[in-house]
Structures are given as structure tokens and as C-alpha cells.
N, C-alpha and C positions, 0 to 999 in steps of 0.2 A: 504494500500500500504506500501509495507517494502524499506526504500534506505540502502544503506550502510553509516554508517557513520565515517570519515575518522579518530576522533578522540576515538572512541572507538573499533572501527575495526568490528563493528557489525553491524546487518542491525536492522534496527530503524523503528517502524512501524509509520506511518501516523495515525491520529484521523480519524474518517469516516467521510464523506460529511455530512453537508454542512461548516464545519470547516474552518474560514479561513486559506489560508495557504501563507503567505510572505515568498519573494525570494531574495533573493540579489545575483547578478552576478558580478563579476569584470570583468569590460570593458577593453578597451587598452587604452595602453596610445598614445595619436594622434601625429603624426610627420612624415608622409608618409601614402601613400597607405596601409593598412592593409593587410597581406596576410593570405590564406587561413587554417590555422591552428588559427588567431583570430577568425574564425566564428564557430570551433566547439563547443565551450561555447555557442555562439548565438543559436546554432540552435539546440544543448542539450536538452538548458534550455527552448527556446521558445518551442520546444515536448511535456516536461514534465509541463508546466504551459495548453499547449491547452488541454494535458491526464486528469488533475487535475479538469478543469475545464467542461471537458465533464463527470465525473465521479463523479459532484455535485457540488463540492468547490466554495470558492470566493478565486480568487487567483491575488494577488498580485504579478506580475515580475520588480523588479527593477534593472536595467542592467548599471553600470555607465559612463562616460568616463572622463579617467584621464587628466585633460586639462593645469594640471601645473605640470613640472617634470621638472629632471638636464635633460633628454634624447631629453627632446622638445627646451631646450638651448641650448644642444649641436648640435642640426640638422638646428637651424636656432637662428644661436646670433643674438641679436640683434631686433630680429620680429617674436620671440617665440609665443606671442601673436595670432599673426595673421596667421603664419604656423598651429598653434591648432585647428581655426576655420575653418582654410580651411579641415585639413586633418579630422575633426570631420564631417563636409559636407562629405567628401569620405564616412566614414564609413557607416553614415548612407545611404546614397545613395545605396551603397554596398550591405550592410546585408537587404535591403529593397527591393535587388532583387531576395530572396530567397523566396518572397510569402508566408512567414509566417505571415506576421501583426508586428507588433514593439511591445515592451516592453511598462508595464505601466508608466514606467516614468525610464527616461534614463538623470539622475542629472549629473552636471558639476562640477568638484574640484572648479572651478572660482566661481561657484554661493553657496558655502556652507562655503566660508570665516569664518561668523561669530559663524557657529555653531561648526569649526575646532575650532575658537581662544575659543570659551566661552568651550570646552571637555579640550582643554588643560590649560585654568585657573581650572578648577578640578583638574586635576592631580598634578600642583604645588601646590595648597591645600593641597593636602592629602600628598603630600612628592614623590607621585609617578614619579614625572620629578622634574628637575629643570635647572637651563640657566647659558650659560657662553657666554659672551658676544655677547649678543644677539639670540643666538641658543639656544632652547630648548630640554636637551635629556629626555628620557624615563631611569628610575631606572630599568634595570632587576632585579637585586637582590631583590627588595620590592616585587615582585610578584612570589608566590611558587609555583605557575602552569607553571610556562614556561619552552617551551617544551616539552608541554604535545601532543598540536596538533601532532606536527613534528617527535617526538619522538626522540628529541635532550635532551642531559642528560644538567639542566644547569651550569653545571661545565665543559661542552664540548662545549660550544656555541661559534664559533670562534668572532672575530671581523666583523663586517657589516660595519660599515661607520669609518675608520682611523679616530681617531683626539688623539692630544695628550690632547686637552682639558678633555677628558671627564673622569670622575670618574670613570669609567667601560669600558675595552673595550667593551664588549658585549652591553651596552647602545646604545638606536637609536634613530634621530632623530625626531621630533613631529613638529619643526620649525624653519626653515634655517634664517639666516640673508643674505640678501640681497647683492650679490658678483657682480662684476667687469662684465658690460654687461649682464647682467640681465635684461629683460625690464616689470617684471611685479612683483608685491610688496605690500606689505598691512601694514599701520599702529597697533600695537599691543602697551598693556604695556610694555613690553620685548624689544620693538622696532621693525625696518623696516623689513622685509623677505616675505617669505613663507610659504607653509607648507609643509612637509614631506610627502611621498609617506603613508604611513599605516594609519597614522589618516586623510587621505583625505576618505578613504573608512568607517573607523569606524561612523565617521559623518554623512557620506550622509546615510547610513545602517539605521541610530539610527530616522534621518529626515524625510526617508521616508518611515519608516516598523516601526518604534517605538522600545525602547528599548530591545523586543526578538522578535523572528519570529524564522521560522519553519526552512528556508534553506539557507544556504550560499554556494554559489558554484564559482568555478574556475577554472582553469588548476592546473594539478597535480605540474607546477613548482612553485607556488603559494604556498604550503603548509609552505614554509620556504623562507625567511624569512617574507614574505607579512603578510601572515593571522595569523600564530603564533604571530604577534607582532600587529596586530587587535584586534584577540580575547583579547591579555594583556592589552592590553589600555582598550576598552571595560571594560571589568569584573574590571576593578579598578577603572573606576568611577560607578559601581553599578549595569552595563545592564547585564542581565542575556547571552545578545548575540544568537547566531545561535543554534537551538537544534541538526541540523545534518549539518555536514559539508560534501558536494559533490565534490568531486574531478578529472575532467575529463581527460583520458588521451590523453599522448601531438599527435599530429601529426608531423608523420617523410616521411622525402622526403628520398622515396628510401633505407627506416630505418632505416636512421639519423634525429635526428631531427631537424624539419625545424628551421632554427631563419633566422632573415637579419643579426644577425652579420656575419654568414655562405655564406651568399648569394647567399643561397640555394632556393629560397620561387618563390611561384605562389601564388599573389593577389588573393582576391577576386575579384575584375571587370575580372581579365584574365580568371578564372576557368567559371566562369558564361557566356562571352561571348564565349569560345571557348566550353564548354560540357551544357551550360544551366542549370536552376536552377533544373528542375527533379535529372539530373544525379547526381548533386553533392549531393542533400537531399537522394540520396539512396546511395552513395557511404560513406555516413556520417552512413546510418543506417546496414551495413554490422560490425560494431564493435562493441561492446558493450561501454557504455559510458565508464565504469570505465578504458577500453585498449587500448595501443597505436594505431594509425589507420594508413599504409602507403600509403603515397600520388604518383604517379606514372604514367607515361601514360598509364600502362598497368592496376594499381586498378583503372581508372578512364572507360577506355573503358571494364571492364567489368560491372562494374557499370552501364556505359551507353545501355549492350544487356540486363542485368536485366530490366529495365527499358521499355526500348524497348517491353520485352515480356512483360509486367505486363500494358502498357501502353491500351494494347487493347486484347479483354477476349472475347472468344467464349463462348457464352452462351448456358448453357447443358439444354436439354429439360427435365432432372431429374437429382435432385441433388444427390451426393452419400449419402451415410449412415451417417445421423448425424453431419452434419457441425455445426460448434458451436464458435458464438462469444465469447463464455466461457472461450475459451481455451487461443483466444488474450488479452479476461481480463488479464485471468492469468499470463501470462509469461511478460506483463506489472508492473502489480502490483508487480510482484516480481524482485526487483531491476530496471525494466523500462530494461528490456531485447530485445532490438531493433533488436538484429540478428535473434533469435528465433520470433518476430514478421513477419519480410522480411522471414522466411522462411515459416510461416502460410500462410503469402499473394501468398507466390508461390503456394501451393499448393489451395491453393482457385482459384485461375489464372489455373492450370493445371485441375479443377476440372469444371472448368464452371459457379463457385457459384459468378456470379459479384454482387448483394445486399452486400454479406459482404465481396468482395475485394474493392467494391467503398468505404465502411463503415471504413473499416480498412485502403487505402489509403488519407482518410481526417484527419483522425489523425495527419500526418505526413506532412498535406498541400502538398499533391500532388494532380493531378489533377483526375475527375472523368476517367476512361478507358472509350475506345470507347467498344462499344456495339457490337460484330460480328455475325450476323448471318449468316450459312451457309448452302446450298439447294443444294441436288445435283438431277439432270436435267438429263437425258439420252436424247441422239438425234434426236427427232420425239416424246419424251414424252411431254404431254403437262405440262406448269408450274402451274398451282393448283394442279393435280396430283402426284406433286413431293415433293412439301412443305404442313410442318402444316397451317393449317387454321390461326393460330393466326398471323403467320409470313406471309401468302400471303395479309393478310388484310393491313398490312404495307408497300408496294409497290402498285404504282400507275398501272394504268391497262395500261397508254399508256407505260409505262417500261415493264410491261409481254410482252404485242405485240410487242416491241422491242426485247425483248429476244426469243419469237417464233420465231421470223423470221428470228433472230439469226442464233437458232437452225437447220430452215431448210433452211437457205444460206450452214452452214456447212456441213448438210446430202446431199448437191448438188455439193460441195467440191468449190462453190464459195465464198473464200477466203477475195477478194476484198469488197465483198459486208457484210462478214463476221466481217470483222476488222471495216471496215464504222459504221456496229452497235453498235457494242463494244464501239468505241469512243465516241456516240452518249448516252449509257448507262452510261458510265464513268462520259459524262457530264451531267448525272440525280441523281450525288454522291454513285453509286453502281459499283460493278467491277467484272468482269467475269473471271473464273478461267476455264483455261481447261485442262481436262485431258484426258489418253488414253481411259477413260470408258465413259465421255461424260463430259460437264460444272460443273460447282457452280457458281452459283449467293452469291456474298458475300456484306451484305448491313451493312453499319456502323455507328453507329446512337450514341449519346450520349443522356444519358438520365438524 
């Protein structure tokens, strides 16, 4: 399998099965309802860890959430604390009703304290940070890679976090001292604070993938200043870090991009309750991971007739020439091409082949389609004479004699006694279609 990788602009081939392959995804950070542009990472990455894992691998997805930030103080002073936990209950709650399974392990900034404080006693080691009253910055200038990710020259690196404290403006924090209304804090040598948004990710990375692994992934707004100043910490105490970095693109409401500072945004509980998890997992797979995707009532309702049609498959009595799961490997493996997937499915769906539209739909954790079969009936013909063998064996004989009699209520043009059976058949989970030439029995069966 080839991804692209954001740091070298190339696409990066995979090892073959059964290689392991660790993931790491940056979560959000918790302070309200997450809205639906946080689950395209969710539901990316949970794709490509279930792709990986059907195609041999042992694969590790570590997905994190950010439970200490200035953003989670600012949305609730004073009981930051307790706003994190509740709004991490949403999350997860949320992305758990998209039927994919959960991530292997989804770590907490709060619970990785000690392995943040002991990454940045390294770094004061080696000269890489060092603290002014009480705040710990990160040395740009000691590391000759940065940059490299973002493709920021470091002589161009504006300022990130003002202080006049710091030796560099381009310097960033590793660990805050503890300010006015704050209500959560940790003992250090350095003294009382926090930690800084970039080494709360490098940490949990290194804790629960070990110091390299296969894939680091994120939203494309991530790539600066987030993960450029991950990877630099990282590689300065020693970890060889991410071998390919995935960068997915953002979602835009209506072609802007979504944020809450905009207050622009549809939740995830809203999308899910108002279109269901199907629509939004296919409306997710109409984009390619690496391109923007717009959010809209109109991409969501088309989304939702896709779905619709793909949800239930007339099953062809001969398949055409050469259907081939070959072809979905392929445009998988190569970059994890999800549009060109959805459009194989369609045509497996157009084609009758449900075996490998059901095969191709589990991928993606969608649900099996219903099974359709259809019989057409002339008016006074009888129904073994109309259908294959194999398909009349599947209907019960007191539903033929319902549908005979059907039949010759309608060739006596009584109506009444016509619609009587119909509903009677309806409630045997089969449904009669008619036409100017005569019926179809259409029976719907999930297998």
C-alpha cells in the first residue's frame, strides 16, 4: 500500500502484511460539543486501520484527546477540569455512533503528566528548551530540521506564542506556569503549571506506539504549527518519530471552512440524528482523504440517495464479465482512494454483483444491503412458472397462494379483494409491484 507523505510530498509504500503498523491521530481538544469536521480524522483513520487490518496487518490506532489547553480555560474558568470530562463523554459518545468500533486506545493529556514532565527534563538536558520563570520554551534555532514538515523556511517562522520573555521569538512552549484561574496544575522541578499543547501529543505518541511507528495523521491545519513542532521535540530527544505523515483535508460548510470560531458548524450528534450514520460515512467517502470535502444540505442529501440506492441490490441471475475485487484492492492501496472505491460499489450495485458490494460495503462499516429479488408474474400465469427455481424455493407456498389469488382477484378487476391480498402479503415481508404488463413479487431478504 502507497500513502502520501506530507513531509516528503511523495507517496511512501507500506511493508507487506503481516507488519505491524502504529497510528497516531490527533484528537480535539474537549470544551463543547465537537462538530462534524472533528470526525473526518475519526472516520479516515478508523477506514484505513479496518483496510490494514483486513489486508493482514496488526495494526495499532491511537486516536488522543486533548484534555488540558488555554481553549478549555477559556470556555469554562474556573471548572476547566470538569467541562473536559464532560465534553470528552460527548465525543466519545458521538464518534461511537458512526459504527465503526473505537480506536485502540484513545490517551488523555491529564493521564500522561509524567511522561510530558520526564520528555521535557530531556530536552533541558541537551540544551534543546530551557525556562524562564517557570515556563519552559522549546530552542528553535538548536534544531536544523525545522520546517521541514510545513515547508516554512526557519528564518521565516513568525512568532506562535508572544512573550517578551523568550530568547527566540519563534521559540514554543513545552510548559506553562500556572496563571490566575487556572484550576488544574502539576508539581515539576521548574515549578507549578502545565503542559503545552505539542509535547502533550509527542508523549502520548512515544507511550503508546513506542518511539517510531508507521503513521501520524491529522487535519491539514495541523501541519503548522502543531506537528512541525512535535516532530522537533520528538527527533531531539532521539525518536526517530512518524515514517509518513497523513494529512487530511479540512471540511468546509458551504466552502468555507467550518470552525466554531465562524459559527459556522453542524455537531456531530446533529448530523447523525438528523441524516444517520450510513449517510454521513458515504458522504465522508465521496472525497478523497487528502481534499477539502463540502458540508451542505445539498452534499448531505445527495449523499443520502447514494446510499439509498447502494442500501438494497437487485440481485442479477449472471454476473457480467469479470467482476473483480482486484480492482477495489487496487485503487485502495493506492493512496486509500475512497471516491474511486464508492464509484466501484456503484457499479457492482448497478450490476447485481451483491457478494462483492456486501464485501466492499464492510470495509467502510456500512451495513450489509438488502437482498432484492424480482419475479415478474403475468395475470392468470401461474407463480412457479414465472420464477427461477432457486428463488421460488425461498417463498413460502401459503404467500404463492396469496399471490395466485392475487392474481386472479385482478384478472376479475376485483380490486377490493385485490389490495386485501397485497396487504396480507406485505405482512409476510414481501411487496407486490404492478405494472401495465402484469405484477412483480419483490422479496427482500438480508443475508
Amino acid at each position: 500500500m502507497r500513502l502520501l507523505d506530507t513531509l516528503t510530498d511523495s507517496l511512501v509504500e507500506l511493508p507487506p502484511p503481516p507488519e505491524p503498523i502504529g497510528i497516531y491521530v490527533c484528537g480535539p481538544t474537549v470544551y463543547q460539543r465537537a462538530h462534524i469536521g472533528n470526525a473526518r480524522p475519526f472516520v479516515v483513520f478508523m477506514w484505513l486501520a479496518r483496510w490494514l487490518r483486513a489486508r493482514g496487518h496488526d495494526v495499532r490506532l491511537v486516536h488522543n484527546i486533548t484534555d488540558v489547553n488555554d481553549k478549555i480555560y477559556e470556555a469554562a474558568p474556573g471548572r476547566s477540569a470538569a467541562r473536559a470530562r464532560e465534553a470528552t463523554a460527548w465525543y466519545l459518545e458521538d464518534t461511537e455512533g458512526f459504527g465503526l468500533g473505537m480506536p485502540d486506545a484513545q490517551p488523555l493529556a491529564t493521564e500522561t503528566i509524567p511522561e510530558i514532565i520526564s520528555m521535557i527534563e530531556e530536552l533541558l538536558a541537551s540544551g534543546h528548551a530551557y525556562t524562564v520563570d517557570g515556563d519552559v520554551y522549546f530552542r528553535v534555532a538548536r534544531f536544523a530540521g525545522y520546517g521541514a514538515l510545513s515547508g516554512h523556511r526557519p528564518d521565516q517562522v513568525e512568532e506562535q506564542e508572544p512573550s517578551p520573555a523568550k530568547e527566540d521569538p519563534r521559540d514554543f512552549a513545552l510548559w506553562k506556569a500556572t496563571k490566575e484561574g487556572e484550576d488544574t496544575s502539576w508539581e515539576t522541578p521548574w515549578g507549578v503549571g502545565r503542559p503545552g499543547w505539542h509535547i502533550e501529543c509527542s508523549a502520548m505518541a512515544a507511550k503508546e506506539l513506542g518511539p517510531e511507528f508507521w503513521i501520524h495523521g491529522g487535519g491539514v491545519d495541523l501541519v503548522f504549527p502543531h506537528h512541525e513542532n512535535e516532530r522537533a521535540q520528538s527527533l531531539s530527544v532521539g525518536h526517530p518519530f512518524a515514517r509518513i505523515w497523513m494529512h487530511n483535508g479540512l471540511l468546509r460548510f458551504t466552502g468555507e471552512k467550518m470552525s466554531k470560531s465562524l459559527g459556522n458548524v453542524a455537531t456531530i450528534r446533529e448530523v447523525l440524528d438528523e441524516w444517520g450514520a450510513e449517510t454521513a460515512l458515504v458522504f465522508f467517502l465521496t472525497a478523497h482523504w487528502r481534499k477539502p470535502i463540502d458540508f451542505s444540505e445539498q452534499t448531505m442529501a445527495a449523499a443520502a440517495a447514494q446510499w439509498r440506492r447502494l442500501s438494497e441490490v437487485t440481485v442479477a441471475d449472471e454476473h457480467p464479465p469479470s467482476p473483480s475485487w482486484d480492482e477495489f484492492v487496487a485503487c485502495l492501496e493506492d493512496d486509500f482512494n475512497t471516491p474511486e472505491a464508492l464509484s466501484i460499489l456503484h457499479r457492482w450495485h448497478a450490476a447485481g454483483v451483491a457478494d462483492l458490494l456486501e464485501r466492499g460495503l464492510d470495509v467502510f462499516g456500512l451495513p450489509t444491503p438488502t437482498r432484492v429479488h424480482k419475479a415478474h408474474v403475468s395475470f392468470g400465469m401461474r407463480f412457479e412458472d414465472a420464477v427461477p427455481g432457486e428463488m421460488s424455493r425461498k417463498v413460502p407456498a401459503h404467500v404463492v397462494e396469496l399471490l395466485e389469488q392475487r392474481l386472479e382477484a385482478r384478472r376479475r378487476r376485483d380490486y377490493a379483494t385485490s389490495d386485501e391480498l397485497r396487504a396480507r402479503i406485505q405482512a409476510e415481508g414481501f411487496e407486490v409491484e404492478d405494472t401495465p404488463d402484469g405484477s412483480r413479487l419483490v422479496i427482500r431478504e438480508r443475508e
